[in-house]
C-alpha positions as CSV (number, residue, x, y, z in Angstrom):
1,X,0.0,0.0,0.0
2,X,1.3,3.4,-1.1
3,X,2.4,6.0,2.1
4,X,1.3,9.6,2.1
5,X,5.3,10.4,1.5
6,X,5.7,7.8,-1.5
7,X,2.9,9.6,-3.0
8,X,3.7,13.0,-2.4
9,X,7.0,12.0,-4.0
10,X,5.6,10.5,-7.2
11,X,2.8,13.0,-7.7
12,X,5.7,15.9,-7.5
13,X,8.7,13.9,-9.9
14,X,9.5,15.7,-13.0
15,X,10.0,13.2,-15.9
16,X,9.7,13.2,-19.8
17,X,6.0,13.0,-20.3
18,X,5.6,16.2,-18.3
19,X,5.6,18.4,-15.1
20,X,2.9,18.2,-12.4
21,X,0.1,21.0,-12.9
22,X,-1.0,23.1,-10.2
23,X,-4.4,21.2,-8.9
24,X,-6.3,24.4,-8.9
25,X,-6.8,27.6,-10.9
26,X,-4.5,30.1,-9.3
27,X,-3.9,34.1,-9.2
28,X,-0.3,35.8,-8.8
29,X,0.4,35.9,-5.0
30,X,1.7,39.2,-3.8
31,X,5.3,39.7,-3.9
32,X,5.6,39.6,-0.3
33,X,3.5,40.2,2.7
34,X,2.8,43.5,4.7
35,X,0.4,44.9,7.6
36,X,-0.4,48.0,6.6
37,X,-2.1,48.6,9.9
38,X,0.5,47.5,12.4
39,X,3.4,49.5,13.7
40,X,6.5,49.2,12.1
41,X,10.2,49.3,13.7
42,X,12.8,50.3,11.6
43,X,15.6,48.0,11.9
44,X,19.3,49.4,12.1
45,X,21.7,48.7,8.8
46,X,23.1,45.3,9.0
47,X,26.7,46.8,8.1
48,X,29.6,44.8,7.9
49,X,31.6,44.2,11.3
50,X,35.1,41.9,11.5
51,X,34.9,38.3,12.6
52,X,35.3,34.5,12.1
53,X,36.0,33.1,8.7
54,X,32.8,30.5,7.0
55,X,35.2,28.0,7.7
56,X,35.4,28.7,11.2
57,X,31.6,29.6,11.2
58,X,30.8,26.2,9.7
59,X,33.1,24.7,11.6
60,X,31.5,26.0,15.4
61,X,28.0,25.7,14.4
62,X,26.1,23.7,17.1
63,X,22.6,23.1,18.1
64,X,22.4,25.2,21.2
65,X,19.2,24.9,23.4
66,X,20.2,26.2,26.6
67,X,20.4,30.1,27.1
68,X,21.3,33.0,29.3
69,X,18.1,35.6,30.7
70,X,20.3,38.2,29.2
71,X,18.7,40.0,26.0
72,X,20.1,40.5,22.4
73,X,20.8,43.4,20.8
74,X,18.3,45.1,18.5
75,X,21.5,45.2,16.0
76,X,22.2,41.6,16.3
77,X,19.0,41.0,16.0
78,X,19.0,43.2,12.5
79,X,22.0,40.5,11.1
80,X,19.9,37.7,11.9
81,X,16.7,39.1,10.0
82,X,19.3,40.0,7.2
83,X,20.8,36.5,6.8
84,X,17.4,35.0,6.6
85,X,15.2,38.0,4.6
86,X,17.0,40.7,3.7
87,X,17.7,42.0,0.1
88,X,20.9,41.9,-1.7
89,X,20.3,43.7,-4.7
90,X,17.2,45.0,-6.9
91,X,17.1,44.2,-10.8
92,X,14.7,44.7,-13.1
93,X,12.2,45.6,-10.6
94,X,12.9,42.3,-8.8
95,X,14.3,42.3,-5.3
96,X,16.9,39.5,-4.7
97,X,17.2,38.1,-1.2
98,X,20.7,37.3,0.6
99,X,19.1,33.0,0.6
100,X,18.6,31.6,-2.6
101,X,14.8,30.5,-3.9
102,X,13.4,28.6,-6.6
103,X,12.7,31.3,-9.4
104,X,13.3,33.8,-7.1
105,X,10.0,34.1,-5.7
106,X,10.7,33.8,-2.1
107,X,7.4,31.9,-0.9
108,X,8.9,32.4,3.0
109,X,7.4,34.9,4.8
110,X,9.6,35.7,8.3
111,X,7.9,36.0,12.1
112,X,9.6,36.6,15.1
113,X,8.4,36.6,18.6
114,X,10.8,38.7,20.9
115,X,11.2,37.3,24.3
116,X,14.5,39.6,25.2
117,X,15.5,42.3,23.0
118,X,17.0,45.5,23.4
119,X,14.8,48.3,22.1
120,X,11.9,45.7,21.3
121,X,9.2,45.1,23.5
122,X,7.6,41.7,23.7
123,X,5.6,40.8,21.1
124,X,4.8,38.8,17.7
125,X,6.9,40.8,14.8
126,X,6.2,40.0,11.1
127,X,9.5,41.3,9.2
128,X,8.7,43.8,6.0
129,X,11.2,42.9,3.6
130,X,10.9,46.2,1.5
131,X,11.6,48.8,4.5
132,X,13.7,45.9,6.1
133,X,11.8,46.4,9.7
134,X,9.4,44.5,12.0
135,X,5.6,45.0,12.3
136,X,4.0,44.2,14.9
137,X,1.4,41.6,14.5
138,X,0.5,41.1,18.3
139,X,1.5,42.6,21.9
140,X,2.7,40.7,24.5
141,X,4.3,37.2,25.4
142,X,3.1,34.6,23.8
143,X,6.0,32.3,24.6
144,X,3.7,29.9,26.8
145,X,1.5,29.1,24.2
146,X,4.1,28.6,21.3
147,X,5.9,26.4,23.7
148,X,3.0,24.2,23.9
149,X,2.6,24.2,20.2
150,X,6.3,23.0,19.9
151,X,5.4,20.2,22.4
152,X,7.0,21.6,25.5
153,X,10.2,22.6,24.1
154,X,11.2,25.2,26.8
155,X,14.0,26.7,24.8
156,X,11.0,28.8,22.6
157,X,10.4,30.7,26.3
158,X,14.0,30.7,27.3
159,X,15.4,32.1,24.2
160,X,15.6,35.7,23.2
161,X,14.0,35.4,20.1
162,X,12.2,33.0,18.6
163,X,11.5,32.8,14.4
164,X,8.9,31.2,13.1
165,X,8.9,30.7,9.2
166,X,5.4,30.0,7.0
167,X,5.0,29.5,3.5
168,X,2.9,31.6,0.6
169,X,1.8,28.6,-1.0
170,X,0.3,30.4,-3.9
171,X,3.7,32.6,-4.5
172,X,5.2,29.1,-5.6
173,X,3.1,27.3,-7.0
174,X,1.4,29.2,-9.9
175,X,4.8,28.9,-11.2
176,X,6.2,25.1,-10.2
177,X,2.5,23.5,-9.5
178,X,3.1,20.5,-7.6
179,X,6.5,20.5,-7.7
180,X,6.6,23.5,-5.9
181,X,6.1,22.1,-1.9
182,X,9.7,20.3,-3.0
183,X,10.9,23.8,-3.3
184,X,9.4,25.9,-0.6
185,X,10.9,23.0,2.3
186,X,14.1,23.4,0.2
187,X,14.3,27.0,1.0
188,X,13.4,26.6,4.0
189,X,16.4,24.7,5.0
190,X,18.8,27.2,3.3
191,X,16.7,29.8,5.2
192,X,17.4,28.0,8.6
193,X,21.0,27.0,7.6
194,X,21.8,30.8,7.0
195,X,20.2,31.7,10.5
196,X,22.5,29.1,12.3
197,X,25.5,30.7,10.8
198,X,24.6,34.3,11.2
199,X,23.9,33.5,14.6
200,X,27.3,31.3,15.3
201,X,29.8,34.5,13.4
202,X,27.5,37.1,16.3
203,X,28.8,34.6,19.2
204,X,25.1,33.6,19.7
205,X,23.2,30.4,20.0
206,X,21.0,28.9,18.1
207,X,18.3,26.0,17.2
208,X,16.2,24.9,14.6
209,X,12.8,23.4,15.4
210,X,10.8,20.9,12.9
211,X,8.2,19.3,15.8
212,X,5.7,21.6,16.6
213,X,1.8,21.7,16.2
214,X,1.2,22.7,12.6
215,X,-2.5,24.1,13.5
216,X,-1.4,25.4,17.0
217,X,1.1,27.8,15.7
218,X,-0.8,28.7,12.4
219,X,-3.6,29.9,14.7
220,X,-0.9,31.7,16.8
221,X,0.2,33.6,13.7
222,X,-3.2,34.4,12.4
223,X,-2.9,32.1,9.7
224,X,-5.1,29.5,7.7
225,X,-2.8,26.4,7.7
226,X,-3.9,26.6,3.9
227,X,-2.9,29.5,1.7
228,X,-0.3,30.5,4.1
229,X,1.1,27.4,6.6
230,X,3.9,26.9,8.7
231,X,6.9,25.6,7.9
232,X,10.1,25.8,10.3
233,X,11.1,27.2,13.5
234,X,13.9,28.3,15.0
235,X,15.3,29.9,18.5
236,X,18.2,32.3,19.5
237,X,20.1,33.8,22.4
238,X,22.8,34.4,24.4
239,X,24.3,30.9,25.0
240,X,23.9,30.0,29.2
């Protein structure tokens, strides 16, 4: 008997006799996402600061669950958001991220939710890739509950800041059809790679999360599971 994974694996090959369709009739996504309504924080230039080589950055990285109470900076914080959404260059109208992306349409869409943070108070953050700064999506901390929905892993309260990554579906997939869920969870893993070196080069610690209550944090974000799901998660602080 075929597996759910065997036949998401068949039903997204590419071969000769074709590439899989998209299942439904679909309109072009937006670009990326935006709040209008929420208040946005600038975020401080990433800049460029000396430090460890990507050999010796690739060569430290560890998964690091235990941390210190003491917050991150708001411009360490601005590096990490860089190395996972910010924009490298613009070209013909396009705006080219620092991580790569299947046709360079970005389908990941960046949260964070700031336990310790100079200059930030607590709170749900959705970045803004355009302006490069956070809105804020909800007030308050909401580390309890997203603990729960990563079944009990405490490091999401102990952290300074958490990132939780979703998926525009849509922004794929009227491009790859099918194929395309191959390709979002393929940039999410060089989004999450990037993270854990960005955070190992600022001296921080860091840990990527893949068990967590899909529904639990969708409804946490304000998101339909559906359209826009999510994907990855992943914590950062000051190592205990």
């Amino acid at each position: 008997m075929e597996t759910l994974g065997e036949r998401f694996q068949r039903e997204t090959k590419y071969s000769r006799k074709g590439r899989p369709p998209a299942t439904r009739v679909l309109s072009h996504p937006e670009e990326f996402k935006a709040y209008p309504q929420a208040p946005r924080f600038p975020l401080p230039p990433p800049g460029e600061e000396p430090g460890p080589g990507i050999w010796q950055v690739m060569g430290a990285r560890r998964s690091v669950r235990d941390f210190s109470p003491q917050a991150i900076t708001l411009g360490a914080l601005a590096r990490l958001l860089w190395s996972v959404g910010g924009v490298r260059e613009k070209r013909w109208g396009f705006l080219f991220r620092i991580v790569p992306s299947a046709g360079a349409l970005y389908p990941v869409e960046t949260y964070v939710m700031v336990n310790r943070v100079e200059g930030l108070d607590r709170g749900l953050y959705h970045l803004h890739v355009p302006t490069f700064s956070l809105e804020l999506v909800k007030e308050g901390d909401h580390s309890r509950t997203l603990v729960r929905a990563a079944l009990g892993q405490e490091m999401v309260a102990t952290c300074g800041v958490a990132f939780i990554w979703t998926a525009v579906i849509d922004r794929c997939r009227v491009k790859y059809g099918e194929r395309a869920f191959r390709y979002i969870y393929l940039d999410a893993g060089h989004v999450g790679q990037n993270l854990y070196l960005a955070a190992t080069s600022l001296g921080l610690g860091c840990c990527t999360i893949g068990a967590f209550f899909d529904d639990e944090v969708n409804q946490v974000l304000g998101v339909d599971g559906l359209e826009e799901a999510v994907l990855y998660l992943g914590v950062v602080g000051i190592p205990a």
